[in-house]
C-alpha positions in Angstrom: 0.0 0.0 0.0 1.3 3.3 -1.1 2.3 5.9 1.8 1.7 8.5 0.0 -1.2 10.5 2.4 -4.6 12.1 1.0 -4.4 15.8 0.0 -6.9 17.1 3.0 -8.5 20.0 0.8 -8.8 19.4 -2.7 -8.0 22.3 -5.1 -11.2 23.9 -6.1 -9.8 25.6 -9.4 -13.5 26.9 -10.7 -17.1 26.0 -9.7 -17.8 22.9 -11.1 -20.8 20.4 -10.9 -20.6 17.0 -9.3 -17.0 16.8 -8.7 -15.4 14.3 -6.8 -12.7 14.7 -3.7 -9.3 13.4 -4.0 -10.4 11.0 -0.9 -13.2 9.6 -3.2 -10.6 8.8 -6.0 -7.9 7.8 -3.4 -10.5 4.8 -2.0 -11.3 4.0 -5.5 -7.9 3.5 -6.1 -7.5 1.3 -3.4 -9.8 -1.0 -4.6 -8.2 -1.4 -7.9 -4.9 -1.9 -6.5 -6.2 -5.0 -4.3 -7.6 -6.7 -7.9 -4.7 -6.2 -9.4 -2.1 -7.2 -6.9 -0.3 -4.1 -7.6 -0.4 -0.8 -8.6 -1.4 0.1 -12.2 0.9 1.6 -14.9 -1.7 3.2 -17.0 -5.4 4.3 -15.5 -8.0 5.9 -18.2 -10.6 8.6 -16.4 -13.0 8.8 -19.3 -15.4 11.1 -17.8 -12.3 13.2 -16.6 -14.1 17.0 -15.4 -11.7 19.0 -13.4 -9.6 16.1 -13.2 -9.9 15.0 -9.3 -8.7 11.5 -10.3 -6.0 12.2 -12.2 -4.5 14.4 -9.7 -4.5 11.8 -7.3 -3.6 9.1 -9.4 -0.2 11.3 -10.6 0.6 12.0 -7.0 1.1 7.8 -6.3 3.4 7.8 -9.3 0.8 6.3 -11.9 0.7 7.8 -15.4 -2.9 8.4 -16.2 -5.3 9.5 -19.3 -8.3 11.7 -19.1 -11.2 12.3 -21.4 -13.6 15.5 -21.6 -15.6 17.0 -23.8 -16.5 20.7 -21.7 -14.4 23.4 -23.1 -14.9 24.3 -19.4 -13.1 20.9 -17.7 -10.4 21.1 -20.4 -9.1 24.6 -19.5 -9.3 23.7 -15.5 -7.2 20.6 -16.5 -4.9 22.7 -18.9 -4.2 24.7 -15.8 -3.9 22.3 -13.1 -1.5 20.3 -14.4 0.2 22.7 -16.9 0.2 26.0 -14.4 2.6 28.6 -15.7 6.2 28.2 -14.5 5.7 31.4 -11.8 1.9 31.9 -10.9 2.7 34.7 -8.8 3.9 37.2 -12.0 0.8 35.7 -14.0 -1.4 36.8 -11.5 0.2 40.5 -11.2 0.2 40.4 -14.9 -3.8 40.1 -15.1 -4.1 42.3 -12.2 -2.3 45.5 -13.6 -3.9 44.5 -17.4 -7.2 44.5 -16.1 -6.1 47.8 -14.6 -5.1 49.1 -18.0 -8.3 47.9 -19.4 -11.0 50.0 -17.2 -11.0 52.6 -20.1 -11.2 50.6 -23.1 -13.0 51.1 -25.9 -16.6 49.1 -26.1 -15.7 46.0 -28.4 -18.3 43.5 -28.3 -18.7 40.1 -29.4 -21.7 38.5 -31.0 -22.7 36.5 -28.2 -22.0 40.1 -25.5 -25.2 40.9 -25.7 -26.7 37.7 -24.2 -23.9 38.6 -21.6 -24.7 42.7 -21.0 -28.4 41.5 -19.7 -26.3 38.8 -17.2 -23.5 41.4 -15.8 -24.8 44.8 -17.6 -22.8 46.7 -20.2 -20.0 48.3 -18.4 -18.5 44.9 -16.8 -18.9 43.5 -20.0 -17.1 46.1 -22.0 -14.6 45.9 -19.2 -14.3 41.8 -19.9 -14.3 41.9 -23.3 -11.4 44.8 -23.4 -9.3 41.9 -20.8 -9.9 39.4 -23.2 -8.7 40.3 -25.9 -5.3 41.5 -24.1 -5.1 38.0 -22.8 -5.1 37.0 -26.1 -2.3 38.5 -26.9 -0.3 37.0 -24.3 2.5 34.7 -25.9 2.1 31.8 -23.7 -0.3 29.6 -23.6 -0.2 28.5 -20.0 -0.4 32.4 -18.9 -3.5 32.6 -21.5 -4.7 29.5 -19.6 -4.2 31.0 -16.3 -5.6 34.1 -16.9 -8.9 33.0 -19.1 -9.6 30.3 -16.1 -9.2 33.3 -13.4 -11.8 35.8 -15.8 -14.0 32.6 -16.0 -14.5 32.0 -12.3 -15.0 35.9 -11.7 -18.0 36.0 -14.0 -21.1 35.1 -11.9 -20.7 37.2 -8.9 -20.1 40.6 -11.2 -23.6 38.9 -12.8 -27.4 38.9 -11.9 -27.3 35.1 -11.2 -29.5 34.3 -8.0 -27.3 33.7 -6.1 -26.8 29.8 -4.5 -29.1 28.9 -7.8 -26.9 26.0 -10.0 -29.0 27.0 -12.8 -29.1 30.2 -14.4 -31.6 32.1 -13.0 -31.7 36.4 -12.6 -31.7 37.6 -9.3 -34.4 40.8 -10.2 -33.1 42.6 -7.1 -29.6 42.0 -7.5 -26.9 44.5 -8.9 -23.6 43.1 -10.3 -20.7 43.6 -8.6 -17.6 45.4 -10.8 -15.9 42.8 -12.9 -12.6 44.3 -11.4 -13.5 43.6 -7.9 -15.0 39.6 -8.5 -11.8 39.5 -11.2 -9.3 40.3 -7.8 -11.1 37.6 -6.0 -10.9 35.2 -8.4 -7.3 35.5 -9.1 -6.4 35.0 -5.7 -8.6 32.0 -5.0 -6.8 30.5 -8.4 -3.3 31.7 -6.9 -4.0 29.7 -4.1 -5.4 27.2 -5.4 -2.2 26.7 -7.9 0.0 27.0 -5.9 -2.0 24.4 -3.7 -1.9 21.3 -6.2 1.3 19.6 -5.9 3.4 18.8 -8.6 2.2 15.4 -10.6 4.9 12.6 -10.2 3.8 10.7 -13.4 2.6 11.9 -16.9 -0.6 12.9 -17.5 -2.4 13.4 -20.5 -5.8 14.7 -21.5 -7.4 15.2 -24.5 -10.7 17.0 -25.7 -12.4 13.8 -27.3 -16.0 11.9 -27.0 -16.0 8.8 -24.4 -18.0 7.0 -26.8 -14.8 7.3 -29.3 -12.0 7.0 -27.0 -8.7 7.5 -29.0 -7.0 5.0 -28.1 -5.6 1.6 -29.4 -6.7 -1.8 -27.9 -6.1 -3.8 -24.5 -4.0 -0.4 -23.8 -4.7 0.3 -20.2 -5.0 -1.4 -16.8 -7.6 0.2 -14.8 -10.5 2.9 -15.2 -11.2 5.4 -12.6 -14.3 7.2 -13.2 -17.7 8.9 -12.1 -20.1 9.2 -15.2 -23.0 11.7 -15.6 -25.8 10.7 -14.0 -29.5 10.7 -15.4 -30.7 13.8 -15.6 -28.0 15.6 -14.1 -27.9 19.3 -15.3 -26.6 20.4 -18.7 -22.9 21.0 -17.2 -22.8 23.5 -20.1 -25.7 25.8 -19.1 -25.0 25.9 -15.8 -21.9 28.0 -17.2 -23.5 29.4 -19.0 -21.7 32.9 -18.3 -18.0 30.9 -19.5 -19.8 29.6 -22.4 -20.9 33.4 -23.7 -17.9 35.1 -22.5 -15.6 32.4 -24.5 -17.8 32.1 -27.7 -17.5 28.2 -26.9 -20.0 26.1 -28.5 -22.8 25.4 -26.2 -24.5 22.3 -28.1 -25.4 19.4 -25.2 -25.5 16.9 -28.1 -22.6 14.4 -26.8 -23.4 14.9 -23.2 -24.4 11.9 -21.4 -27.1 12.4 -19.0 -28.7 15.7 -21.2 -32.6 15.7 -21.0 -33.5 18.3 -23.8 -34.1 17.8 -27.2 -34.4 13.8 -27.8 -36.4 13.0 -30.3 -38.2 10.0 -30.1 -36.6 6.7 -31.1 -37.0 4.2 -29.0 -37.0 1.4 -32.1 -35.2 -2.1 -30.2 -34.6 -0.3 -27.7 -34.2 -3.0 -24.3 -33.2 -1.3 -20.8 -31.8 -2.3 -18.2 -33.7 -4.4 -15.5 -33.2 -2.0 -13.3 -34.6 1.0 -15.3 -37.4 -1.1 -17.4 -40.2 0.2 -14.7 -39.0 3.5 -15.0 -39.2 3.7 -18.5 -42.0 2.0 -19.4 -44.3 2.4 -16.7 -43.6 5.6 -15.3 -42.2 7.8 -17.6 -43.9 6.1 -20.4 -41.3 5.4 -23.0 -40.8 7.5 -25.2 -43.9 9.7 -24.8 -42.0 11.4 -22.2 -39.2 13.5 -21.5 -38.1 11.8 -18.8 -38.7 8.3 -20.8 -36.3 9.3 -23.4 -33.8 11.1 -21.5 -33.5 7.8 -19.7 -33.4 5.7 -23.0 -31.1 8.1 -24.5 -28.8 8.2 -21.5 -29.0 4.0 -21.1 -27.4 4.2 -24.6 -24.7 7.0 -24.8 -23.6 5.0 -21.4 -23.2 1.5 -22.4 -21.5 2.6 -25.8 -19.0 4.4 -23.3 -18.7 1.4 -21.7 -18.1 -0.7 -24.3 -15.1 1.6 -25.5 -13.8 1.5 -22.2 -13.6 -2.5 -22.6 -12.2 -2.3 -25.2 -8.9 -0.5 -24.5 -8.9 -2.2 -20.9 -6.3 -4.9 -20.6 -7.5 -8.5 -20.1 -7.4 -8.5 -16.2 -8.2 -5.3 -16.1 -10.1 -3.4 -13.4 -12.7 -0.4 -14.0 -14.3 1.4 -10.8 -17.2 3.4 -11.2 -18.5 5.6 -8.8 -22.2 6.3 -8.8 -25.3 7.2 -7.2 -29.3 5.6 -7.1 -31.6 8.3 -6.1 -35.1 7.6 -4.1 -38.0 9.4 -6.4 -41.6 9.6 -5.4 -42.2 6.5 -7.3 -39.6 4.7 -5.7 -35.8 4.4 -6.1 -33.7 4.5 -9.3 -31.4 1.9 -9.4 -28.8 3.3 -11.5 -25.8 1.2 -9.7 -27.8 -1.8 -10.3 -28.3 -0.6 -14.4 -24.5 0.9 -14.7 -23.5 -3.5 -13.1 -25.9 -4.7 -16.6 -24.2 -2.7 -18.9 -20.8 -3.5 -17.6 -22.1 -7.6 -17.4 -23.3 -6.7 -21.3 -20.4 -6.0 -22.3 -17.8 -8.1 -20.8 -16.7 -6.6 -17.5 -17.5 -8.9 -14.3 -18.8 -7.1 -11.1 -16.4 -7.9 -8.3 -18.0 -6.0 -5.4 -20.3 -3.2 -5.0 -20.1 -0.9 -2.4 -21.7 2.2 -0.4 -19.5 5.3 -0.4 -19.2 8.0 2.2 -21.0 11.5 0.5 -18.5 14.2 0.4 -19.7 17.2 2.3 -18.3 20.0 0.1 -20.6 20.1 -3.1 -21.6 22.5 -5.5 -24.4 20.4 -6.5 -26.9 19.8 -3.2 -26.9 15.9 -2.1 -30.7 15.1 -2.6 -33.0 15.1 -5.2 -35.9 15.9 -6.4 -38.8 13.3 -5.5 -40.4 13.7 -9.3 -37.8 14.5 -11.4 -34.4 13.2 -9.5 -32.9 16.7 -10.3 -30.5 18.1 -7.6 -32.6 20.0 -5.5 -31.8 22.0 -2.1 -35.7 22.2 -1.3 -37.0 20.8 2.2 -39.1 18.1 0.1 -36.2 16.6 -1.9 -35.2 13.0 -2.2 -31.8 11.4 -1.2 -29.1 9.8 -2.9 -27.1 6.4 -2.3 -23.8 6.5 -4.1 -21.6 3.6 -4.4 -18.4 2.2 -5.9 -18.7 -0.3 -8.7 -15.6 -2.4 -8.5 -15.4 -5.1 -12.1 -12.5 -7.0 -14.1 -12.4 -8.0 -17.7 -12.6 -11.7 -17.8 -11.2 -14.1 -20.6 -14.9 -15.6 -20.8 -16.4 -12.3 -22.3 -14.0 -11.4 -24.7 -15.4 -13.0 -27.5 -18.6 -11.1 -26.8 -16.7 -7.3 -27.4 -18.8 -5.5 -30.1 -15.7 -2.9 -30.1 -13.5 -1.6 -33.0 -10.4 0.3 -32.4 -10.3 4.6 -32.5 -7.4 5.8 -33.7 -5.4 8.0 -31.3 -4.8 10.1 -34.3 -8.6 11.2 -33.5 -7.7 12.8 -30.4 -7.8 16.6 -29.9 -5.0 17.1 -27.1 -5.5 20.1 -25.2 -3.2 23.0 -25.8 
């Protein structure tokens, strides 16, 4: 067992949804150490977000791959584990720019206006004149530094209602100056640099869909991951505000776990046991919303899973951690439904196991009774999360509908 001790505050980086704690990752890793006899030498997080598990995986000396699709996730990786080489003159530099920038000329992008009825026109002339400086700074891990420090800064110099995950205006609320929340942000991101210790094995992550993973065959030794979970919130809307300021696309298509606009197709479509109630009988198929988020979601996961098969090593360990929720209409099983789509497609469940809930979220722990949306009211439903723990078995290989990707698919980040 490694020595190494658990980082006792976890970098925060950025708000981020449904994050998991480097304790979290660190007990994961635990498990897959004790099926493999010994540590990994490769570990795939293909649901990566502000990459929690690689972190902790690079600290015990394993090299580790992640995969995202947010714009958002990819720039707090980009700066967590590619921080420029002295954080304290970055964060000077966008100090006294900002500084510079108070007079600027009105410059506006296409999406500004969007963003003027969010944080009103003079913070966002005030943005808009720091971004494009920032642009013009040579390197890319000071552009990194700086565009993840603007990013963070954004909602309080806003209208958002405040302690709302969703973006909702506060009617009664002025926005604070953008140079005031842009000071805050730069020294919570200071800190938090400066906090994250310096990775002892490589670590790569690339902007790339988890149904595709680019990478070749029997590749990697474990997975460490927490997927999405059914109907979770759009992860891009709820940054909205990043999304507007950065002109990043803001379609949910590839997002596992999205509710809004499914069509219906449900055509030889089968479930999971677990979820067959829910969908049927419930939410009524496809009729619903709800049916075909859940149909759609069932999908999107178990073709992620099947990649993740597929470049797992014969042997090989994947640990999911997950959550069922307790709805008005009973629980949703989804820990029983992720073990069916693993035992689908060639991945044997080990053990399953409850997991202690983290106490610093940005997402509330219970849900709602109807909907199983995070919800803070006094009404709302809980959550059991638990660890998966499964192994690729010789007996299911010859049942792996996979092909390879090709790594040359990949979109590294800068």
């Amino acid at each position: 067992m490694s020595s190494v001790v658990v980082q006792e505050r976890t970098p925060w980086f950025h708000r981020y949804p449904g994050r998991f704690t480097s304790s979290v990752a660190f007990e994961m890793l635990t498990h897959i150490k004790r099926e493999l006899s010994s540590p990994p030498e490769l570990v795939l997080d293909p649901f990566v977000g502000t990459g929690t598990s690689l972190s902790c995986l690079a600290h015990h000396g394993i090299s580790s791959i992640g995969i995202e699709i947010n714009p958002l996730a990819l720039l707090i990786c980009n700066v967590r584990f590619a921080p420029p080489s002295n954080v304290e003159r970055t964060a000077e530099a966008l100090l006294q720019l900002a500084e510079d920038c108070k007079k600027a000329e009105p410059s506006w992008a296409d999406s500004d206006i969007e963003l003027s009825r969010w944080m009103g026109a003079e913070n966002v002339n005030h943005l808009r004149a720091v971004l494009n400086r920032i642009e013009l700074e040579a390197h890319a891990r000071q552009r990194n530094w700086m565009r993840l420090a603007v990013s963070n800064s954004l909602r309080s110099a806003s209208v958002w209602l405040s302690g709302s995950i969703k973006p909702q205006r506060d009617p009664n609320r002025t926005p604070a100056p953008f140079s005031d929340s842009l000071r805050r942000s730069v020294y919570a991101l200071k800190r938090d640099t400066l906090l994250e210790a310096k990775p002892q094995a490589p670590i790569a992550v690339l902007a790339a869909d988890a149904c595709a993973v680019p990478i070749v065959d029997n590749s990697v030794d474990a997975i460490l991951t927490s997927p999405p979970y059914l109907t979770m919130y759009d992860y891009f809307d709820v940054q909205r505000l990043s999304f507007l300021a950065f002109g990043w696309n803001r379609s949910s298509e590839l997002q596992i776990g999205r509710q809004s606009q499914i069509s219906p197709d449900g055509f030889a479509f089968v479930p999971p046991s677990a979820l067959k109630k829910w969908y049927r009988d419930v939410y009524k198929g496809e009729q619903s919303v709800e049916g075909r988020s859940i149909r759609l979601y069932s999908q999107r996961l178990e073709a992620a899973v099947s990649e993740q098969v597929r470049v797992l090593k014969l042997g090989g360990v994947a640990c999911y951690a997950i959550a069922d929720s307790i709805r008005r209409d009973g629980v949703l099983e989804l820990t029983k439904a992720v073990s069916e789509l693993f035992e689908r497609n060639g991945l044997k469940i080990v053990k399953v196991l409850p997991r202690a809930t983290s106490h610093r979220r940005i997402l509330p722990a219970g849900r709602d009774p109807l909907t199983g949306r995070f919800s803070s009211n006094l009404g709302m439903a809980g959550v059991a999360e638990q660890i998966i723990v499964a192994k690729k078995t010789a007996s299911h290989l010859f049942e792996l509908p996979c092909s390879s990707a090709k790594a040359s698919e990949a979109q590294p980040i800068e």
